[in-house]
C-alpha positions as CSV (number, residue, x, y, z in Angstrom):
1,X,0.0,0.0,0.0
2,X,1.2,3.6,-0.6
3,X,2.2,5.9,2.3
4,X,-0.3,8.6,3.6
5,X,0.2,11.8,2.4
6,X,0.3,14.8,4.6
7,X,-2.0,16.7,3.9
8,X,-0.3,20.4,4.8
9,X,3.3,19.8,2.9
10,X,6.1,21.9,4.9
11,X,6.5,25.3,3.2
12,X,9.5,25.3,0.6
13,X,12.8,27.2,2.5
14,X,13.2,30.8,0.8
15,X,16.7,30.5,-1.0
16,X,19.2,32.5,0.6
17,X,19.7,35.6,-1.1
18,X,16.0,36.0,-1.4
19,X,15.0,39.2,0.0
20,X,12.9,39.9,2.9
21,X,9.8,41.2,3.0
22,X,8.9,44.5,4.2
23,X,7.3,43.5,7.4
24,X,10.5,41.4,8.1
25,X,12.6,43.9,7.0
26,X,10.7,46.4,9.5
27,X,11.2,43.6,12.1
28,X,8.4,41.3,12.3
29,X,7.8,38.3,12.1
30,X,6.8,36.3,8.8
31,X,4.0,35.3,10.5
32,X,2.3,38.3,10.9
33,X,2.4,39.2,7.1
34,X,-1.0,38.2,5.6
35,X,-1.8,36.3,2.8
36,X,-1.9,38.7,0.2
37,X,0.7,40.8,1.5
38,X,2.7,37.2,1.4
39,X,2.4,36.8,-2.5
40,X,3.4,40.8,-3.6
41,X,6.8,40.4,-4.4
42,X,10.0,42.6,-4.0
43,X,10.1,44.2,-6.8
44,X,6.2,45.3,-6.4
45,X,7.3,46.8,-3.1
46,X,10.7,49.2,-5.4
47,X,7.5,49.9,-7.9
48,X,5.4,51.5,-5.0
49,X,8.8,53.7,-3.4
50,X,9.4,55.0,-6.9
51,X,6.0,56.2,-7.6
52,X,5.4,57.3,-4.5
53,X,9.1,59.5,-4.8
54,X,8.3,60.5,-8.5
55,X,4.8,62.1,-7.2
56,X,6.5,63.8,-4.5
57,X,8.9,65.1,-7.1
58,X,6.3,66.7,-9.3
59,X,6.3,70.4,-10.1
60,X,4.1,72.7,-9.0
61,X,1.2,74.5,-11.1
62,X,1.9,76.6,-13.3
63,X,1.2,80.0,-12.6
64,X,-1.3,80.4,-15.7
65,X,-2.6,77.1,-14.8
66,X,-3.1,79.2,-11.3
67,X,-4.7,81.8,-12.3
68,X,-7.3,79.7,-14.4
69,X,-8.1,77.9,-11.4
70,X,-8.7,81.0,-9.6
71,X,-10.5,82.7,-12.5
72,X,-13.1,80.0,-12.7
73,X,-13.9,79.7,-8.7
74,X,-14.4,83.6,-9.0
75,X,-16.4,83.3,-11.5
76,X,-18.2,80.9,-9.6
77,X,-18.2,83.2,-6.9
78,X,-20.3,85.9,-8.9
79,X,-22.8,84.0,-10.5
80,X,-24.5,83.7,-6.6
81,X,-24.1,87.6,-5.8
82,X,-26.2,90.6,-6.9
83,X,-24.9,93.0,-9.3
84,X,-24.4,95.4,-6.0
85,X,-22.5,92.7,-4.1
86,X,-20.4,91.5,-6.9
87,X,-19.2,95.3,-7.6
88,X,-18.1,95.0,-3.4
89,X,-16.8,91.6,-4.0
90,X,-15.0,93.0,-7.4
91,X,-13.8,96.3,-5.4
92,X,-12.2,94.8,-2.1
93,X,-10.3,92.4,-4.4
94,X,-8.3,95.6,-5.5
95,X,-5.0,96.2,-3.6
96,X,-4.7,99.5,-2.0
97,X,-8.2,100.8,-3.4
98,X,-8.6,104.1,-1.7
99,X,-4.8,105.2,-2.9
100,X,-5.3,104.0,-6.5
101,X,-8.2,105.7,-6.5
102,X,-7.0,108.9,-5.1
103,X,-4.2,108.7,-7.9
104,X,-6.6,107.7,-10.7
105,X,-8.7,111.2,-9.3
106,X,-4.7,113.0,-9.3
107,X,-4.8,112.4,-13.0
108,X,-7.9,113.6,-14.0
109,X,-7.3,116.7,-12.0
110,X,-3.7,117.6,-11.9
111,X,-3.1,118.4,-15.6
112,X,-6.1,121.2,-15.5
113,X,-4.5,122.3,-11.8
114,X,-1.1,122.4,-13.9
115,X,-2.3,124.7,-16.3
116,X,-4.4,126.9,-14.0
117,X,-0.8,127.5,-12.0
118,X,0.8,128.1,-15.4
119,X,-1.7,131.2,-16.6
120,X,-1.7,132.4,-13.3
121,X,2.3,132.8,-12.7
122,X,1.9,134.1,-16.5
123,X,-0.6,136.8,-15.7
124,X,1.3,137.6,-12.0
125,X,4.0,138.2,-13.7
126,X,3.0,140.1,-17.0
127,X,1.5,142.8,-14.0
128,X,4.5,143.6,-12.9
129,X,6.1,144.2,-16.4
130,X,3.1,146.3,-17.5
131,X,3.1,148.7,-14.2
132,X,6.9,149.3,-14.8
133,X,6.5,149.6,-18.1
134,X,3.0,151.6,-18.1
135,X,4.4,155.4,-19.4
136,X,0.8,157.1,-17.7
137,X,1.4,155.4,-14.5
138,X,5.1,157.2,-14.6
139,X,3.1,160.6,-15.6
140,X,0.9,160.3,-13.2
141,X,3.1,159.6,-10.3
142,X,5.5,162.3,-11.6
143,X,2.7,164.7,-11.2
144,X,2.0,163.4,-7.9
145,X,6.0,164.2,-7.2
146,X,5.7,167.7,-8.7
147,X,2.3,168.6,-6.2
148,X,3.7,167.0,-3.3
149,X,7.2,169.1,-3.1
150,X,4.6,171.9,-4.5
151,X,2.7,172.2,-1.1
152,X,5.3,170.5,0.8
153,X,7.5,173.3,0.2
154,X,9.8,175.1,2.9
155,X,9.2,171.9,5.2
156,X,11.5,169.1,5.8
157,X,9.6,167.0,3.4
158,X,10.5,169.6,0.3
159,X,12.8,168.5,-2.5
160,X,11.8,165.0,-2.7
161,X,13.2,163.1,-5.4
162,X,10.9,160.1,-5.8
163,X,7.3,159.0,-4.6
164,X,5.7,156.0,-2.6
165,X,2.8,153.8,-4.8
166,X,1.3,154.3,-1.6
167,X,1.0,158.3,-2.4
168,X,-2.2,156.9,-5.1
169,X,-4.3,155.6,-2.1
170,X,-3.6,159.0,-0.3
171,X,-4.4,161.3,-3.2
172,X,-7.8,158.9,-4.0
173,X,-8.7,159.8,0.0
174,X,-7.9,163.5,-0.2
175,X,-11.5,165.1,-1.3
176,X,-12.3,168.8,-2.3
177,X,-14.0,170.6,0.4
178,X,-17.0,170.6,-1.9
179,X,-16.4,166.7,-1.6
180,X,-16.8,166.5,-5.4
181,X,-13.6,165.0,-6.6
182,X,-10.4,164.1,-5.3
183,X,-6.5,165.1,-5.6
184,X,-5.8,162.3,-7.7
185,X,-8.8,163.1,-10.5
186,X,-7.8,166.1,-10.4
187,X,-4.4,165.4,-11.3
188,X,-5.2,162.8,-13.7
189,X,-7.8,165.6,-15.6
190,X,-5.5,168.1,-15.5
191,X,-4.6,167.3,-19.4
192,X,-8.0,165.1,-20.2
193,X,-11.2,164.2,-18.1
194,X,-10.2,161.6,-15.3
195,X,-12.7,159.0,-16.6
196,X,-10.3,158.7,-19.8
197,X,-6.9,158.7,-18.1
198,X,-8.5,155.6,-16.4
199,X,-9.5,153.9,-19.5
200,X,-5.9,154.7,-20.8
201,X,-3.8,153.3,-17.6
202,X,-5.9,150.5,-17.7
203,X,-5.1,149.6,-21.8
204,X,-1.9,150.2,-20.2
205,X,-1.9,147.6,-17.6
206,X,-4.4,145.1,-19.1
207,X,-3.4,142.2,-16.9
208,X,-4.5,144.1,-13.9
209,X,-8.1,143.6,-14.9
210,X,-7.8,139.9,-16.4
211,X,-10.9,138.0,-14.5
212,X,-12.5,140.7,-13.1
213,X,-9.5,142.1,-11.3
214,X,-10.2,139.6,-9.0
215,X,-7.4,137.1,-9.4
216,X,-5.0,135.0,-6.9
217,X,-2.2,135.7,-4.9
218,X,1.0,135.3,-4.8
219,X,0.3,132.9,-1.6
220,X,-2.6,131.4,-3.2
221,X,-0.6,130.6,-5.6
222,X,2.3,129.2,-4.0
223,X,-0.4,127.1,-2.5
224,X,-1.8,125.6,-5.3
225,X,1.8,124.8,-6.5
226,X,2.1,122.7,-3.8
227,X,-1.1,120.6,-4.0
228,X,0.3,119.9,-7.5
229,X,3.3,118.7,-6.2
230,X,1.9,116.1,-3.3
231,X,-0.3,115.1,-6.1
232,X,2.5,113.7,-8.2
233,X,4.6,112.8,-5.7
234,X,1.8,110.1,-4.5
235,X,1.3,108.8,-8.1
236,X,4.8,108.0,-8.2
237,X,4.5,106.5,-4.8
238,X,2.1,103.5,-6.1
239,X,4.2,103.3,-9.2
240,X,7.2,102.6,-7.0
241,X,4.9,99.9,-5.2
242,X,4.4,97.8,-8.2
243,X,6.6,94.7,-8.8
244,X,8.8,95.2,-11.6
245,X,8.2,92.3,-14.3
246,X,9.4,91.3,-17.4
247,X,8.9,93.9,-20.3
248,X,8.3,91.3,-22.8
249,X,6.1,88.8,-20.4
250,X,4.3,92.5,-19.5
251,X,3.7,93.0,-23.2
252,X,2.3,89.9,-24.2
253,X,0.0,89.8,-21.1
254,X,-1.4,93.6,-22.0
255,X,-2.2,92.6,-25.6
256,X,-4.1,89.4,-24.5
257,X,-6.1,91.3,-21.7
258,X,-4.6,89.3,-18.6
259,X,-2.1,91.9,-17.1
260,X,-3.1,92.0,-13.1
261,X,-3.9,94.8,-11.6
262,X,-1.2,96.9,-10.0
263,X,0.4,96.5,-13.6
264,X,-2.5,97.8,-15.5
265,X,-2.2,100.6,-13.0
266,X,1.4,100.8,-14.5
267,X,0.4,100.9,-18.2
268,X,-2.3,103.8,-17.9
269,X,-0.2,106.1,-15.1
270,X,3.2,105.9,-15.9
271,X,3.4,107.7,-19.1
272,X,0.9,110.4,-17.3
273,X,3.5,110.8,-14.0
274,X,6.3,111.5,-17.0
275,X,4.1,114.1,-18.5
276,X,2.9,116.0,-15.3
277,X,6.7,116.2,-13.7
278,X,7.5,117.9,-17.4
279,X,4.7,120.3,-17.1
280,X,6.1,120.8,-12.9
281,X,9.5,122.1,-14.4
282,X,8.1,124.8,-16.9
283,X,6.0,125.7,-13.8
284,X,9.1,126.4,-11.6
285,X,10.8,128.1,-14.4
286,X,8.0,130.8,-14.8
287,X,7.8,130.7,-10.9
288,X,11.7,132.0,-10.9
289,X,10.5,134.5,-13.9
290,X,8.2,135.6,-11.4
291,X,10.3,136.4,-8.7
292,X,12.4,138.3,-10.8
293,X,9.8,140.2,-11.6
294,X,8.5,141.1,-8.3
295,X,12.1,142.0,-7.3
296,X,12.1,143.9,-9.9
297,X,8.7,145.8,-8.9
298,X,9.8,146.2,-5.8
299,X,12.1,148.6,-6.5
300,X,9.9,150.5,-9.0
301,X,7.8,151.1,-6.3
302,X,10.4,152.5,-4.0
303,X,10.9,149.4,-1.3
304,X,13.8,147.4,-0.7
305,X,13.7,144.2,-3.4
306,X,12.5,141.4,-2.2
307,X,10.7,142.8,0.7
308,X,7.8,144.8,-0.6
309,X,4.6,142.5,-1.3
310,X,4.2,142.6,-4.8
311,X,0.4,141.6,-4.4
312,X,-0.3,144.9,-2.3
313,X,2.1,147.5,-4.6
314,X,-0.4,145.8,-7.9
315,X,-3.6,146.4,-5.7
316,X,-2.6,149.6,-5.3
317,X,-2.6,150.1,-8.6
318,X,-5.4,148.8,-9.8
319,X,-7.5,150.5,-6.8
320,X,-6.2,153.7,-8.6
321,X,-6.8,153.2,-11.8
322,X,-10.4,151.7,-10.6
323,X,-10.8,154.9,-8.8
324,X,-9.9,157.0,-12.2
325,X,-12.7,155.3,-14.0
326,X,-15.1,155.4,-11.6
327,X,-14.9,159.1,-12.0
């Protein structure tokens, strides 16, 4: 008869260099491996590490890839707002919001500010020129010269050799005793009625009268100069804020409509900040013009230069001449 058979052979020995499995290798025992883990082999187990190392490995997204991501979700985002939420939802996703806006505001209103400060220091200035240069003005203060040593005469104050602007407002307050006229019509109609030596100062001094002879000052000016000047200076302040990129990347993006904003903010104001800092230098240079000029009046008017207000010596004059035509 044939031997029994066992019915549970013994389990083959491994060969020697066979390698271990990974819960032996970890330190267990082959017993607690299960069956399936039993039958994966070794190089199933180097498979798995390598996969698991070349998805680790992986670059990131793109940023494009990035931005489409987070273009759809906002868009996703929108479609559950109303129109008056998604314009808040649109705005607070705006860096710096109140300053862009301030400097979006700066360039619709600096360049007309520019130019205001430009005709003004123009017309400042061509006042000065015209009272030196106005020849009745001289006549009429001459004649002022010539009555003053007249009734001043045999007194300390006799002999004078030049006259004050201030000697107009003085001879416009010194009335007849019939209260009719004044020493300074009277001057001025010595040669031709009063009325008419005002109308010919004042084609004289046309400037004067520019805007209802109501005009700026000096200070008001100066003023306005400087509001100009914090203006741009904060436009280039969020200029300076945004990242510098690549000129050709920054090209390409602005022609296919998906530059972000802070450089979009870049594209409309930096050409405008060029422009407004070129129209800031001609407004200094007519500024120094106008110094000079005052200076200049200054001593016309027989004060130290530089230290007679060139605003009150031209509304002297033009209270004058306003009193001449008034007449």
């Amino acid at each position: 008869a044939a031997p029994a058979m066992d019915e549970h052979p013994p389990a083959a020995e491994p060969p020697a260099n066979a390698p271990a499995s990974d819960a032996t290798a970890a330190g267990g025992s082959p017993s607690s491996v299960g069956a399936p883990a039993a039958e994966a082999s070794a190089g199933d187990v180097i498979d798995a590490k390598a996969a698991r190392r070349v998805r680790s490995d992986e670059a990131p997204p793109s940023l494009k890839t990035w931005n489409e991501l987070r273009g759809r979700a906002i868009v996703e985002v929108l479609k559950q707002l109303s129109p008056p939420e998604a314009f808040l939802f649109a705005m607070s996703r705006l860096p710096r919001i109140a300053n862009l806006t301030q400097a979006m505001r700066h360039r619709l209103t600096l360049p007309a500010l520019v130019r205001a400060a430009r005709s003004d220091a123009g017309r400042m200035r061509r006042c000065c020129v015209e009272v030196q240069d106005s020849a009745g003005l001289k006549a009429l203060l001459s004649a002022l010269l010539t009555a003053g040593n007249f009734v001043n005469a045999g007194s300390a104050r006799a002999g004078a050799a030049g006259v004050h602007l201030d000697a107009l407002e003085k001879a416009a307050m010194l009335r007849s005793a019939d209260r009719r006229t004044t020493f300074l019509r009277t001057l001025a109609g010595m040669r031709r009625p009063a009325r008419e030596a005002g109308r010919e100062l004042a084609a004289e001094m046309p400037s004067l009268f520019e805007g209802g002879g109501d005009a700026g000052t000096t200070g008001e000016l100066r003023s306005q100069v400087g509001g100009c000047r914090a203006a741009l200076a904060s436009v280039r302040h969020e200029l300076a804020l945004v990242p510098v990129g690549d000129v050709e990347e920054d090209i390409e993006q602005s022609l296919a409509g998906e530059l972000d904003m802070p450089r979009r903010f870049k594209l409309v104001m930096a050409d405008f900040a060029d422009g407004a800092a070129a129209e800031l230098l001609k407004l200094d240079e007519e500024l120094s013009e106008l110094e000079v000029a005052q200076r200049e009046l200054s001593v016309f008017a027989g004060e130290e230069a530089g230290k007679a207000d060139a605003d009150d010596v031209l509304e002297r004059v033009r209270a004058a001449v306003e009193h001449l035509r008034g007449a």
